[in-house]
C-alpha positions in Angstrom: -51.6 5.5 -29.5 -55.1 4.9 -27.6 -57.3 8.2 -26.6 -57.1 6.5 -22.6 -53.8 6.3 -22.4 -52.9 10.0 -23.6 -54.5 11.3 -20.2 -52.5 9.8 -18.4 -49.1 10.7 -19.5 -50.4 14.4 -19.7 -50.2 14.6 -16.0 -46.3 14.7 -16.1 -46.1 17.7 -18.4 -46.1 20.7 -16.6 -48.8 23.5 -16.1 -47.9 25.8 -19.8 -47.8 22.5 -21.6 -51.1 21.3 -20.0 -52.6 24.2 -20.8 -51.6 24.5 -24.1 -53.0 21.1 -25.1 -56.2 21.7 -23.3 -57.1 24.9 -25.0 -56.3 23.3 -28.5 -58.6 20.3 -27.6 -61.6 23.0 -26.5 -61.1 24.3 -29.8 -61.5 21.1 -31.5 -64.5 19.9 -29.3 -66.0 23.2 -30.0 -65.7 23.2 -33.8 -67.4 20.0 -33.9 -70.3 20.9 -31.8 -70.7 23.2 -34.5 -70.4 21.7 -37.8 -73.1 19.4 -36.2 -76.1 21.8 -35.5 -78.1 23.1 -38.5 -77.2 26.0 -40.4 -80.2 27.8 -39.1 -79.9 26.4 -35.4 -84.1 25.9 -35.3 -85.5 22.6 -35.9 -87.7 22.6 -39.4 -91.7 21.6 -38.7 -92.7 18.9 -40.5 -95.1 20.7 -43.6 -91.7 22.4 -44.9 -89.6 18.9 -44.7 -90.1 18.2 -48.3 -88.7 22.1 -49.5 -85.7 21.7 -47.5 -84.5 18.4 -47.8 -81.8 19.7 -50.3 -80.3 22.3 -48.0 -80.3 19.3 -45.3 -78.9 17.3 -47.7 -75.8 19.4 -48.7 -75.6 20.6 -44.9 -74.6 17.0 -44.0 -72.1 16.5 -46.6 -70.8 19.7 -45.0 -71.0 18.9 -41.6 -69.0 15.3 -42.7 -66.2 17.3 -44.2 -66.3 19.7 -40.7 -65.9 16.3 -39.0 -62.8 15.3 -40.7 -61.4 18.6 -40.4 -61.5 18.2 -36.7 -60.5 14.8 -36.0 -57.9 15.3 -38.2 -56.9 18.5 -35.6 -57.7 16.2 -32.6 -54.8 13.4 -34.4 -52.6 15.9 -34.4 -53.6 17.4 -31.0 -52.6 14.1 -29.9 -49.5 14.0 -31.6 -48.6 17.0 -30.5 -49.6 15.9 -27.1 -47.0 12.8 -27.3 -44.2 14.8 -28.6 -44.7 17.1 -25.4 -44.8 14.0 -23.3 -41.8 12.5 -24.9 -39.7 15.7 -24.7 -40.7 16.0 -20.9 -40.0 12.4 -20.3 -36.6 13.1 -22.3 -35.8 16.3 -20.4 -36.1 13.8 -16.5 -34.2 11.6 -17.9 -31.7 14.1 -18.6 -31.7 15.9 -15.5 -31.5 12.1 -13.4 -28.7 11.3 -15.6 -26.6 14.5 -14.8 -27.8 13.8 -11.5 -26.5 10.5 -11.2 -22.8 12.1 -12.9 -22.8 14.7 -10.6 -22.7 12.2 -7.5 -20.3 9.6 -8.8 -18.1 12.4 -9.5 -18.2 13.6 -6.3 -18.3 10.2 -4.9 -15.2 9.2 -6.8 -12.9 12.8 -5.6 -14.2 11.9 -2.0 -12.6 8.7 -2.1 -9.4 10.1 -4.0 -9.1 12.2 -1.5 -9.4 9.8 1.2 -7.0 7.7 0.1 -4.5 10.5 -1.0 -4.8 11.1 2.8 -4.2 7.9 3.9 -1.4 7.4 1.8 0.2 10.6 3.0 -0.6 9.5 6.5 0.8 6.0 6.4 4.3 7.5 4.3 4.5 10.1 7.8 3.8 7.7 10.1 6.4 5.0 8.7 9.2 8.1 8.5 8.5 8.6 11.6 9.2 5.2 13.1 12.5 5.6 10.8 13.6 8.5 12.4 12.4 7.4 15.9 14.7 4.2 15.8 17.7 5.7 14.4 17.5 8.3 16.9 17.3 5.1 19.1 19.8 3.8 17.9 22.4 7.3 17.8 21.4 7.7 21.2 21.6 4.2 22.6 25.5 3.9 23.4 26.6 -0.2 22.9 27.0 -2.2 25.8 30.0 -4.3 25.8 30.8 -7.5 28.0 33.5 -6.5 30.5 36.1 -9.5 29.4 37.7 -9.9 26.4 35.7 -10.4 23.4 34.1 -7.3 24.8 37.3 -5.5 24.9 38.6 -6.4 21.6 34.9 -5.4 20.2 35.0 -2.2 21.9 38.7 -1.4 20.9 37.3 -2.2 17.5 34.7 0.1 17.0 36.7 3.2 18.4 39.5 2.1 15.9 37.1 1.7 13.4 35.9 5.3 13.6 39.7 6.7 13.9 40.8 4.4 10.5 43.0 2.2 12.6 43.7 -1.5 10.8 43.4 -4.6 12.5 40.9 -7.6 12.6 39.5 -9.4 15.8 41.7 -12.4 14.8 45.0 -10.6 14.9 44.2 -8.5 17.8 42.9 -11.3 19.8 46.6 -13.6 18.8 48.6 -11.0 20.0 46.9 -10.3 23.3 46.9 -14.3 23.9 50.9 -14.3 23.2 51.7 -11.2 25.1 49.4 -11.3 28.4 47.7 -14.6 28.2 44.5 -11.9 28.6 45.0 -10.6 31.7 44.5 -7.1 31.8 46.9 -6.5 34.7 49.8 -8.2 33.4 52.8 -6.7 34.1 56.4 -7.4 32.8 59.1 -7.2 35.1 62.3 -9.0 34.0 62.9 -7.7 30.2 65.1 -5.4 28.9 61.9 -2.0 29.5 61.6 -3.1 33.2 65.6 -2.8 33.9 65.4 0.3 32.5 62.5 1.2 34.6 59.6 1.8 32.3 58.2 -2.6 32.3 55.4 -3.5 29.4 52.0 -3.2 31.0 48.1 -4.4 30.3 47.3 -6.8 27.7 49.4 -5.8 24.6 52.3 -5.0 27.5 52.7 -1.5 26.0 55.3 0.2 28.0 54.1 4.2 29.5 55.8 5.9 26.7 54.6 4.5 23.8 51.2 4.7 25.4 51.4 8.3 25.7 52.7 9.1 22.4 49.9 6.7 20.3 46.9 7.2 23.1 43.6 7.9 21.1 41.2 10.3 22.3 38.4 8.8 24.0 40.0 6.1 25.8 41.4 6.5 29.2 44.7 7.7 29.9 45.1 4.5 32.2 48.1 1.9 30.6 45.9 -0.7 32.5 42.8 -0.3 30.9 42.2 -3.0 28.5 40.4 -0.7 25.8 43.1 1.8 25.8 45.8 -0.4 25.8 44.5 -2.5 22.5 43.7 0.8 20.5 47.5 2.6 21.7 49.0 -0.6 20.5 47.2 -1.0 17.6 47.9 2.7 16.8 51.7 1.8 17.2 51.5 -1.3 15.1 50.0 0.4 12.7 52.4 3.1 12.4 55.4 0.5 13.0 54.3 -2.7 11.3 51.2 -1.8 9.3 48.7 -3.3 10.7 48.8 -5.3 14.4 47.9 -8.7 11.9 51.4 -8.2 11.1 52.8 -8.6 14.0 54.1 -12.0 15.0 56.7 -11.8 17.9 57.4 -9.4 20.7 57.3 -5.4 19.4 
């Protein structure tokens, strides 16, 4: 390594390194400045120059072997001086690194986190909906069409719920054969209306068998269409099975 360039890395070691290398190099400097100057420290005047040209002679040689001594402790001033640098270069690098570890850690559990809470978030959020539309849906009582398909289908629905047999098909026959579908029908001229007690509504259910298979939750009324299909599906079921077994007058 140059002598220039060792300056200028010394200025990133810090003040007991700095100081430690500059008192070695005073040292140095100072030892040189001495091997250098005469062993007596006065200048000879000039009759004596031929008497002491020995002693000058081997104080030379001396002062060479002096000069070695300290550049050999300058070299390894130096060296010392680089391994310092080095270490302190070593030592930023270190500390940038953990630096640098320290944040992407902490970058990387603020993002975990984030999306943890997101994910939490958008699982509430959805469960919530879920809840919201089958409370909807509990709540919200079916609308049926006030004629016959929306009879059958709401006849259907209560039987469903009270395990009562029969399919839209054989409900919807029977009612076709025994009132032509009209809710009021009324059947004056059979064996039940001589007796007093004629088949009434579309299934032309006659008062007491109405009363004896009426399901709760339907109208006591023989004339209203629901109640009249799920009675006489009751009976049928009780009778025949199922009112898709029924084929002829009951």
């Amino acid at each position: 390594m140059s002598a220039t360039r060792i300056p200028r890395r010394l200025r990133r070691l810090n003040k007991v390194q700095k100081a430690s290398v500059a008192g070695v190099s005073a040292l140095g400097v100072a030892a040189l400045t001495f091997s250098l100057v005469p062993s007596n420290g006065k200048a000879e005047i000039a009759p004596q120059a031929a008497a002491a040209a020995a002693p000058v002679a081997l104080t030379g040689v001396t002062g060479s072997a002096q000069a070695k001594t300290v550049q050999d402790s300058v070299i390894e001033q130096h060296s010392t001086a680089e391994k310092l640098v080095k270490a302190a270069d070593a030592a930023k690098a270190k500390a940038a690194a953990e630096t640098r570890a320290k944040a992407a850690k902490a970058k990387a559990a603020s993002e975990a986190k984030d999306k943890a809470e997101k994910a939490a978030k958008a699982k509430a959020d959805a469960k919530k909906r879920a809840t919201e539309k089958a409370n909807r849906s509990t709540s919200r009582k079916p609308v049926y069409a006030n004629n016959l398909d929306g009879w059958i289908r709401e006849a259907m629905s209560i039987m469903k719920k009270e395990g009562i047999p029969g399919s839209y098909q054989g409900i919807h026959r029977n009612i076709i054969r025994e009132s032509s579908g009209n809710r009021w029908a009324i059947n004056n001229w059979d064996i039940n209306a001589r007796n007093g007690i004629p088949s009434k509504g579309l299934l032309q259910v006659i008062q007491p068998t109405f009363d004896r298979y009426h399901v709760k939750g339907t109208k006591k009324d023989l004339y209203d269409p629901v109640a009249n299909i799920v009675a006489a599906c009751n009976y049928a079921a009780d009778r025949y099975g199922s009112m898709d077994n029924v084929n002829s007058a009951y």
